[in-house]
C-alpha atoms as one frame of an Amber mdcrd trajectory, in Angstrom:
protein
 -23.625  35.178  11.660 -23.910  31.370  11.554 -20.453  29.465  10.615 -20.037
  28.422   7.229 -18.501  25.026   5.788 -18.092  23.929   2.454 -18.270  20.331
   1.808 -17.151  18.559  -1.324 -16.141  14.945  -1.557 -15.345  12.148  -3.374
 -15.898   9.546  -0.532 -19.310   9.859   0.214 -18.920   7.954   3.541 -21.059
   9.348   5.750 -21.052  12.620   4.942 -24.946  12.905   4.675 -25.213  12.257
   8.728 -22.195  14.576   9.020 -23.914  17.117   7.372 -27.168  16.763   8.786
 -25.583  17.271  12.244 -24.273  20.405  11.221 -27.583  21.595   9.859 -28.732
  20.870  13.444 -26.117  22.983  14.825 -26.847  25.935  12.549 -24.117  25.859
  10.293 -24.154  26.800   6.445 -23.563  24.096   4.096 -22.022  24.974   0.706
 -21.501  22.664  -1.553 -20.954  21.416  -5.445 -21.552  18.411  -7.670 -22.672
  15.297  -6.633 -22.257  15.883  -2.651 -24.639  19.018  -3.252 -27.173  16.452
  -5.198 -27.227  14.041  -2.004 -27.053  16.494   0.600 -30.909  17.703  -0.706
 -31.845  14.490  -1.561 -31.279  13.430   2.070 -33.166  16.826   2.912 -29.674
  18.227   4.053 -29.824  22.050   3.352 -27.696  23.210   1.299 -26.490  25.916
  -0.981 -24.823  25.554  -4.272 -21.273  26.904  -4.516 -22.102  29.128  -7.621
 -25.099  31.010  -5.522 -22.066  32.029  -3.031 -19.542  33.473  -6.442 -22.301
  34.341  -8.697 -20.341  32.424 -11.159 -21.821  28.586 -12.855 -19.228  25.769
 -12.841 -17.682  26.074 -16.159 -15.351  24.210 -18.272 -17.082  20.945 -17.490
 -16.470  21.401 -13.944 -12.806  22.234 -14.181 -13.582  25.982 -12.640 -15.991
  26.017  -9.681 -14.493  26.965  -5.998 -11.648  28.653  -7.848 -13.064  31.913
  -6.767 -12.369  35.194  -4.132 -15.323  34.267  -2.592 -14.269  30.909  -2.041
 -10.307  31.317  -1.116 -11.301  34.611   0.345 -13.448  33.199   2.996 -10.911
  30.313   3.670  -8.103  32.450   4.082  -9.059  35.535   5.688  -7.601  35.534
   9.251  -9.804  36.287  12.347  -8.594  39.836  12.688 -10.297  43.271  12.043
  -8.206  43.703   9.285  -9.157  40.474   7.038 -12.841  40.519   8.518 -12.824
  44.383   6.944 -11.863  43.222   3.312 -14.319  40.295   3.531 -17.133  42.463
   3.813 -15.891  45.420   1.572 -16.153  42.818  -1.004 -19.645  41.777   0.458
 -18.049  38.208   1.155 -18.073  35.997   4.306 -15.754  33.830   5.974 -15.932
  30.020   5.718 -15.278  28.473   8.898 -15.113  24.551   7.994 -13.797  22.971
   4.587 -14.713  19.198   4.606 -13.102  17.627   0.793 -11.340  14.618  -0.400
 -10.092  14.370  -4.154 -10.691  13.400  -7.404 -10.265   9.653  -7.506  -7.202
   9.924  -9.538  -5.357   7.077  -8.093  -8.443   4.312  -8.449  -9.059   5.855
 -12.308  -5.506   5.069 -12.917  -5.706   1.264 -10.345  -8.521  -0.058 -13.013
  -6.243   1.189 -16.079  -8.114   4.052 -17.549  -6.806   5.732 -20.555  -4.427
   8.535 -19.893  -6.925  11.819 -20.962  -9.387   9.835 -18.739  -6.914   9.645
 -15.897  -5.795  13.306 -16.365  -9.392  14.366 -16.205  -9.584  13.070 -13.000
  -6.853  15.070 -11.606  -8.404  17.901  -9.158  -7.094  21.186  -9.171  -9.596
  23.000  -6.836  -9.824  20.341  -4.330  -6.207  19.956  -3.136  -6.470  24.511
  -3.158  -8.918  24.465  -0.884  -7.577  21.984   1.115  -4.024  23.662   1.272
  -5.754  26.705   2.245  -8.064  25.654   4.877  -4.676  24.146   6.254  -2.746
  26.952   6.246  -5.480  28.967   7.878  -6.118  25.857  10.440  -6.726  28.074
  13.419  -9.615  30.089  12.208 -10.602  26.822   9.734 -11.674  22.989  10.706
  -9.860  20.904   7.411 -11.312  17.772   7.156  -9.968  14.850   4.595 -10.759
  11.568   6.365 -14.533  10.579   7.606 -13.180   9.231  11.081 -12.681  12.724
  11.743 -16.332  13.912  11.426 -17.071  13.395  14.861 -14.204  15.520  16.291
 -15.970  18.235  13.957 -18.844  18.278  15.942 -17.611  19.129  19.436 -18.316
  22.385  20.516 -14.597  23.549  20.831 -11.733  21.727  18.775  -8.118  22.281
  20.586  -5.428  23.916  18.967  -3.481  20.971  18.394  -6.178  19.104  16.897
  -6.786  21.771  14.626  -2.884  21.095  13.764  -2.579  17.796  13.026  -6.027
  18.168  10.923  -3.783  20.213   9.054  -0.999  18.467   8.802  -3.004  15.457
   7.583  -4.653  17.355   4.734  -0.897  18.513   3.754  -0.037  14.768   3.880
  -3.339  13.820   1.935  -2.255  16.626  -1.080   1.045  15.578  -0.874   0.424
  12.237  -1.732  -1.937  12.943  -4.032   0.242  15.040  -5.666   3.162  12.439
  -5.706   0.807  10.030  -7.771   0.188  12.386 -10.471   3.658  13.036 -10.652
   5.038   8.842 -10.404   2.048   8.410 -13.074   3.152  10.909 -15.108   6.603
   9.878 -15.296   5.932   6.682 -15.935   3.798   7.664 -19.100   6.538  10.030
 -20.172   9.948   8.536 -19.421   8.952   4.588 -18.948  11.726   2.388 -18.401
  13.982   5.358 -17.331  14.711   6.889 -13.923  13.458  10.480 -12.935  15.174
  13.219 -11.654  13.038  13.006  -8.604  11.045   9.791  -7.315   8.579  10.362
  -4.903   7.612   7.880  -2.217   4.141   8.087  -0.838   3.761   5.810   2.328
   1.053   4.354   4.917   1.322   3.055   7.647  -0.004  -0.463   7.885   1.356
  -2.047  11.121   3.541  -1.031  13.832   5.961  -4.384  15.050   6.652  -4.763
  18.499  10.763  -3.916  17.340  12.763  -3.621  14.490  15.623  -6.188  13.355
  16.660  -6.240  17.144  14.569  -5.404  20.700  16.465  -2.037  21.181  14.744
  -0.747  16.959  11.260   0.807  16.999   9.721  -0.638  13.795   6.541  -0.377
  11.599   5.839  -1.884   8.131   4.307   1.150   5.506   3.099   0.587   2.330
   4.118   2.304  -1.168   1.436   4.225  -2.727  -0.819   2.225  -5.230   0.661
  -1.168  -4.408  -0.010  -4.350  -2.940   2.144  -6.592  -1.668   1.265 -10.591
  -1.107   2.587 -10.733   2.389   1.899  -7.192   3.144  -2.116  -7.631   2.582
  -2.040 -11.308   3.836  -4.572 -12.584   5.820  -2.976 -14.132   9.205  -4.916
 -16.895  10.546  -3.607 -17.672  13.529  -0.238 -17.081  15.257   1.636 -14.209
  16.799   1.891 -10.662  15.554   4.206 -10.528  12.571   7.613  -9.141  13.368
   9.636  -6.759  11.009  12.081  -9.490  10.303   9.068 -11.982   9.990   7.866
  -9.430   7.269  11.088  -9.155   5.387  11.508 -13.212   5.229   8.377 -14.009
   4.152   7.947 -11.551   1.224  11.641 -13.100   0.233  10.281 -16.509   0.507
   7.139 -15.643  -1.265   9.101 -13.952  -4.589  11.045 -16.577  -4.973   7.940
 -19.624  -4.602   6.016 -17.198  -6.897   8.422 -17.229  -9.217   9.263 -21.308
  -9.035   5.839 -22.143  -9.496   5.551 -20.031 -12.243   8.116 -22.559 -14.176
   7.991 -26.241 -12.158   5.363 -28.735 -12.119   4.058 -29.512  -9.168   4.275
 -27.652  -5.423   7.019 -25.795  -4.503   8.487 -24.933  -0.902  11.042 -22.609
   0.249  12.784 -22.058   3.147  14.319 -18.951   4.432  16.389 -17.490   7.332
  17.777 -13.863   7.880  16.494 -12.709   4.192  18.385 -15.856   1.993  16.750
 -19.410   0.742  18.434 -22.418   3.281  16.013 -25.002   1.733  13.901 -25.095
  -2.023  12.496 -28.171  -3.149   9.828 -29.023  -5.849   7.669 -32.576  -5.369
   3.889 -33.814  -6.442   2.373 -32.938  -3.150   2.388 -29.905  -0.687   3.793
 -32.479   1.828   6.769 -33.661  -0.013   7.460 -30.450  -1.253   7.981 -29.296
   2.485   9.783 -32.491   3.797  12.692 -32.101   1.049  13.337 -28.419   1.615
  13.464 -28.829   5.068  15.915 -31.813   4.828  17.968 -29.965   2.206  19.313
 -28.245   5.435  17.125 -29.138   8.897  19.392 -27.168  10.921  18.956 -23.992
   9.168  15.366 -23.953   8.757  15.208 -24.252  12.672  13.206 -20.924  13.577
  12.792 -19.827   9.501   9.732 -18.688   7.433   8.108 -21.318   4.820   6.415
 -20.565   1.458   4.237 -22.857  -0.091   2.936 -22.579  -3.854   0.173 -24.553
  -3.204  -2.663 -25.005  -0.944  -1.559 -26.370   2.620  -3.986 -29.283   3.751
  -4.306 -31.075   7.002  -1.340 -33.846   5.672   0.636 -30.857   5.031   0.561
 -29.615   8.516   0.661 -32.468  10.386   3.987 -33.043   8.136   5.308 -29.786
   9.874   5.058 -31.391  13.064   8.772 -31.744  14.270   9.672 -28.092  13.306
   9.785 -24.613  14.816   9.115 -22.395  12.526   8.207 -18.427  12.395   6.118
 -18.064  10.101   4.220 -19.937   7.278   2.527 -18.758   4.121   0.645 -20.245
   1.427  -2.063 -19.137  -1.376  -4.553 -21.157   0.936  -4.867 -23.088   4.112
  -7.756 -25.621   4.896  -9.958 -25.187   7.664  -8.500 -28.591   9.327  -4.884
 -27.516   8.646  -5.838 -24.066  10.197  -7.550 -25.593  13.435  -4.393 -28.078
  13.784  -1.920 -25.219  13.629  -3.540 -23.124  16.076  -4.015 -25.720  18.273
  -0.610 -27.419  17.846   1.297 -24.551  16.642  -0.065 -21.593  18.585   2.735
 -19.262  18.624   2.936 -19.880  14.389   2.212 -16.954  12.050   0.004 -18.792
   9.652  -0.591 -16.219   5.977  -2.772 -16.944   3.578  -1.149 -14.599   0.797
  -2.920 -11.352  -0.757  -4.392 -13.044  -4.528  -3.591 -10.893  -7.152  -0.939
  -8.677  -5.166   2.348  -8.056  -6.899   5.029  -5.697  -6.483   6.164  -2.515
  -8.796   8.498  -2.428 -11.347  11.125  -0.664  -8.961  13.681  -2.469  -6.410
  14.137   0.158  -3.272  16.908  -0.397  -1.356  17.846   1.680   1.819  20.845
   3.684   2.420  22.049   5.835   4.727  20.413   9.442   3.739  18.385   7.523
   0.775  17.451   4.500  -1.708  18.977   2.424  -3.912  16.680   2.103  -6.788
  17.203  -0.488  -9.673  14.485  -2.090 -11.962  13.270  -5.759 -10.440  15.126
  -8.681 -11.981  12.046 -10.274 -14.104  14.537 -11.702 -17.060  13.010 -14.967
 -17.404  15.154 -17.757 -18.227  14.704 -18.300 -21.797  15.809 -14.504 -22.320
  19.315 -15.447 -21.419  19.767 -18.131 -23.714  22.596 -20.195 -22.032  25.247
 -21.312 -24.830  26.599 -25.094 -23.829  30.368 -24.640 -23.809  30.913 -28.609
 -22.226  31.839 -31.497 -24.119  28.494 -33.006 -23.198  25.827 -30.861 -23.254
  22.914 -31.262 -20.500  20.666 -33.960 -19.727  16.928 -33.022 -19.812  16.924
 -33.366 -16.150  20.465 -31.207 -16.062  18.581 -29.143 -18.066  15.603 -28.928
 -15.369  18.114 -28.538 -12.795  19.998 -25.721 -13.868  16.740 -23.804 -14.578
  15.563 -24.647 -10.984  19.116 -23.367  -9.394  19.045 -19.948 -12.007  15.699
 -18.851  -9.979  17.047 -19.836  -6.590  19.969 -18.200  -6.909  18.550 -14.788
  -8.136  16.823 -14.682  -4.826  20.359 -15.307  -2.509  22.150 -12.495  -2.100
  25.184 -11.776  -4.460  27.663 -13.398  -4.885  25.854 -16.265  -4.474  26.259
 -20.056  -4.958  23.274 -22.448  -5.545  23.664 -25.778  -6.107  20.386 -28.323
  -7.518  19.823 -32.377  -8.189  16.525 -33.600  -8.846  14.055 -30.327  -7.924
  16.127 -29.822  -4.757  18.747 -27.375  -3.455  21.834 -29.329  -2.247  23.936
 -26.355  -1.669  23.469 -22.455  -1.037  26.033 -19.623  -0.182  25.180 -16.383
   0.027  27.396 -13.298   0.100  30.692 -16.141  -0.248  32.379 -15.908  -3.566
């Protein structure tokens, strides 16, 4: 009997070559939907899913592979007793099961309605998947094109066979924990859950952690995007794990600044807290007044710039070590003068339209802090003058400039403003 596999996707990524070559081999292809409907239109043979149960997709496609025929062929173990039952029941075993899911998460990225969204949540997908898992030595699971290939060899080890199936349980289970975050949201919003999933990826491994002896990687939360974490790096050194944690803190708070001053903004940070913030008409001023609000602690610290860096801007960096440098744009002159003066320099360009989620995780031992992000804008808090004298417009300017800097120094936290520039910062000292 030739081997079976049932392929169903989503991601159409190459799986008309993929199943071409296992036409070639001999294999059965099963199929349903739209991957059935380019499998014959690429002259792929292949036979619909509801030949196999003697059953049509019903319920607009809700019910197809939900079937004994289906499961039945998944599951059965190799074994006289299993094989038995399968053909009792005149069914056959399925030997390869080659899906990805619904696209639940980009419905919900592009901000579909909810019944649109729920529609796209798939039921007999992340079954099939969870069974072909389970039964991984007897069945090839397949979630992720790059894996094709292995497919194809004439013998697949027994420990590739396992971590196939452990990454279809991690594909499910992430799937599964965006229904359920998305779901929450749209039921409880602005509360917190009994239970908070975290989905996370993997998007760099760092040559340590905070110190030489700590193995550290950078992951990103399900669904989000991060302005430092999708940066593009033009030139420099790998980014570090302290690297990453200074510039997204540099980049909040110049986000934030330039979302209320006039003009660029620059600031400053070592080990996680602001050392230097300034605001000025050009990129290049910006810079040289943060970094004389304190030159000896921005020595070796990571720069955020609101605005786009030009050649004047770099050369203006000159006289300064610094980690790491981001900024919503570099030119091509201030790019080739930083890698040729400034080699060792991570230069970012940050991620447009990235932003962070609503929720603040903080790590602790066995867990997370969680708290809502602090986006109270200043004219929410309505500051009552209690001085004999109330503020100058420039006081005024001031004191709004030193509320944003000091939300992003750790508590309890002193900042201290004249004319668009910190003077003073303690973090962590009152």
């Amino acid at each position: 009997m030739s081997k079976r596999a049932l392929i169903s996707v989503s991601d159409k990524a190459g799986v008309v070559e993929f199943g071409r070559e296992l036409a070639a081999r001999g294999w059965e292809i099963l199929s349903t939907g739209g991957t059935l409907a380019a499998l014959r239109a690429a002259g792929v043979p292949a036979t619909a899913v509801s030949d196999v149960t003697g059953f049509p997709e019903i319920l607009d496609g809700r019910v197809k592979t939900l079937h004994p025929a289906i499961h039945g062929g998944i599951l059965a173990r190799r074994e006289p007793g299993h094989l038995a039952q399968l053909e009792a029941h005149g069914l056959g075993p399925i030997d390869l099961v080659c899906v990805n899911l619904y696209p639940f998460r980009e419905t919900v990225a592009r901000g579909a309605a909810f019944g649109e969204a729920v529609e796209q949540i798939d039921i007999g997908g992340p079954a099939m998947l969870r069974a072909a898992a389970k039964n991984h030595a007897a069945v090839l699971v397949l979630v992720d094109p790059a894996d094709y290939p292995l497919a194809l060899a004439d013998e697949v080890a027994p420990e590739d066979r396992r971590r196939l199936a452990a990454k279809a349980f991690r594909h499910t289970a992430d799937y599964d924990a965006a229904i359920a975050g998305y779901l929450t949201g749209e039921a409880r919003e602005g509360q917190f859950p009994d239970r908070l999933s975290l989905s996370l990826s993997r998007v760099a491994e760092v040559r340590y952690g905070e110190n030489p002896h700590q193995p550290g990687a950078v992951y990103r939360r399900e669904g989000e995007r991060g302005p430092v974490l999708d940066a593009r790096l033009l030139s420099g050194k790998p980014m570090s794990f302290n690297n990453y944690a200074d510039a997204d803190a540099a980049w909040a708070l110049a986000a934030e600044l330039s979302g209320q001053e006039q003009g660029a903004v620059c600031v400053a940070v070592k080990h996680g807290n602001p050392c230097g913030v300034a605001v000025a008409d050009t990129v290049a001023a910006a810079w040289e007044r943060a970094r004389d609000a304190d030159s000896l602690s921005v020595f070796g610290g990571v720069v955020a710039i609101s605005g786009p860096v030009d050649l004047t801007a770099a050369q203006a960096m000159r006289g300064t070590f610094l980690e790491v440098l981001i900024a919503p744009d570099v030119s091509p002159e201030a790019a080739a003068w930083f890698a040729a003066k400034k080699p060792d320099l991570r230069v970012l360009v940050a991620a447009p339209d990235a932003a962070p989620g609503p929720l603040d995780l903080r790590p602790v031992a066995g867990g997370f802090a969680v708290q809502h992000r602090d986006l109270r804008p200043w004219d929410d808090l309505c500051p009552e003058v209690v001085t004999t004298r109330p503020p100058s417009e420039g006081e005024w300017h001031d004191l709004r400039f030193a509320w944003a800097v000091v939300k992003h120094t750790r508590s309890n936290a002193v900042a201290l403003a004249r004319g668009g520039v910190t003077v003073g910062l303690g973090a962590g000292a009152v």
